[in-house]
N, C-alpha and C positions, 0 to 999 in steps of 0.2 A: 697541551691540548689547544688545538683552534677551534675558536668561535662563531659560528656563523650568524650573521645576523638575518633578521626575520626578513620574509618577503612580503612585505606589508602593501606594495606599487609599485607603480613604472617608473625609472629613473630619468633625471632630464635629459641622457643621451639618448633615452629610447624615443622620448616624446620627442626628441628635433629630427630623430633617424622619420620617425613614421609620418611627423609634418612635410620634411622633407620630399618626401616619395609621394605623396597625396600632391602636393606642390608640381613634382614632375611630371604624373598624370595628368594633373591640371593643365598645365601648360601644351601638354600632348593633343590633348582632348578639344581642347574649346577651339580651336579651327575648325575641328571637323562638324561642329555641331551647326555650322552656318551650311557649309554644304550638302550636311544630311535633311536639312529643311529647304535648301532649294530643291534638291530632288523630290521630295517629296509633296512639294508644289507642284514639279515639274510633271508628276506623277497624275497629279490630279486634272491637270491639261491633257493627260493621255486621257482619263476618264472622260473626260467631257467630250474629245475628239471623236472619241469610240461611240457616244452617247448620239452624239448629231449625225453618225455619218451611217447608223444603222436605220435613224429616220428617214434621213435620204434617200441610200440608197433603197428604200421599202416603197417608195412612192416615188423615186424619179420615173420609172416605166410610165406609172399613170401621169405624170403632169406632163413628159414628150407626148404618149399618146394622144391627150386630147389639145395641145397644142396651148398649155398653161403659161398665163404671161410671171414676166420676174417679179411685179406687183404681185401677184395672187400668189408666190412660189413664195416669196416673203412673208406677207401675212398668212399662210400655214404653220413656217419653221415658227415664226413668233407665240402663236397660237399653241401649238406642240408645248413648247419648252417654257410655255408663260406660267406655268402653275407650279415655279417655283424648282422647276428637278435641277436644275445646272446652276453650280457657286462657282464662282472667279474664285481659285486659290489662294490668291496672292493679299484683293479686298476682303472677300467674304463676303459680296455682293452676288446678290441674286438678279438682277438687272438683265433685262432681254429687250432688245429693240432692234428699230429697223437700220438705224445708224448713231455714230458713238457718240456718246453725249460728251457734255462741255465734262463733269466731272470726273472720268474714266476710269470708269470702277464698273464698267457695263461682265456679265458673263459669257454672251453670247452677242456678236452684232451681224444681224445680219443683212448684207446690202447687193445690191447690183455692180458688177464690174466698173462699170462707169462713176463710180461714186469712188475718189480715190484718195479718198481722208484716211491716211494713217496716223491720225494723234488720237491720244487717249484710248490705245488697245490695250494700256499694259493688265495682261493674265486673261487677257479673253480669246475665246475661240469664236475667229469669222470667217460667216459662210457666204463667199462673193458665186451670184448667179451669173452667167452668162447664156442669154437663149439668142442671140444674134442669129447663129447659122445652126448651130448642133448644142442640147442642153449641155450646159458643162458650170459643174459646181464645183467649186473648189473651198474648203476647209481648211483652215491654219488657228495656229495656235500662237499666242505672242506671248513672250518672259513680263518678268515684271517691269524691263526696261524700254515694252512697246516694239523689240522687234519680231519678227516672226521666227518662230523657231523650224529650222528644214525640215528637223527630222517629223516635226510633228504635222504635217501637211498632206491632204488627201487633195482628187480630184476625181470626182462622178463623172461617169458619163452613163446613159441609158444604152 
């Protein structure tokens, strides 16, 4: 007669088998958790993009009709988006001004084309005016490393 002995636990080949496999998941996995959070930053630039450019385009008619300078086009979008509705993904900055500050952690900056300071954008969405000849606004989006991202770029016109 054979005996079988009780099944009281896991044995140490099971415990290295299932370390092992959690292990290679591990290994699997933790790359992709860096690029599932830049997308999902990247994501939150689309929100904001979306958020400034249905302002815009809702009031560009009225500000060519009455012949609104990029002064006054600026202190509106500022005034709109000052009460807090738009974060910088990347800071978690609520920051809205008319140009980017020394700290750049700003959410929203927004300036006149002639103003051609690109430091300190990283994760914000800017909205450069140009009323020279024909209104024309344009809207971008910049990664965490301050460049503009294409795909995420609008340009108004009335």
């Amino acid at each position: 007669m054979i005996k079988r002995r009780k099944d009281n636990g896991f044995t140490l080949i099971e415990l290295m088998i299932v370390i092992a496999v959690i292990g290679i998941l591990a290994v699997v996995l933790v790359p992709k958790v860096g690029t599932i959070k830049t997308q999902a930053k990247t994501t939150g630039l689309d929100t904001n993009i979306r958020l400034v450019e249905g302002y815009v385009q809702s009031k560009i008619t009225k500000w060519a009709d009455k012949g609104t300078i990029a002064t006054e086009i600026q202190d509106d979008i500022v005034a709109a988006f000052n009460n807090e509705e738009i974060t910088n993904p990347f800071t978690f900055s609520k920051n809205v001004t008319e140009t980017a500050t020394v700290g750049g952690d700003d959410a929203l900056i927004v300036q006149r084309s002639a103003d051609t300071d690109s430091e300190n954008r990283k994760g914000a969405v800017v909205v450069e005016i140009d009323n020279s000849d024909l209104l024309t606004i344009r809207i971008t989006a910049h990664d965490n490393n301050g460049d503009m991202i294409d795909d995420l770029s609008v340009d108004i016109t009335p």
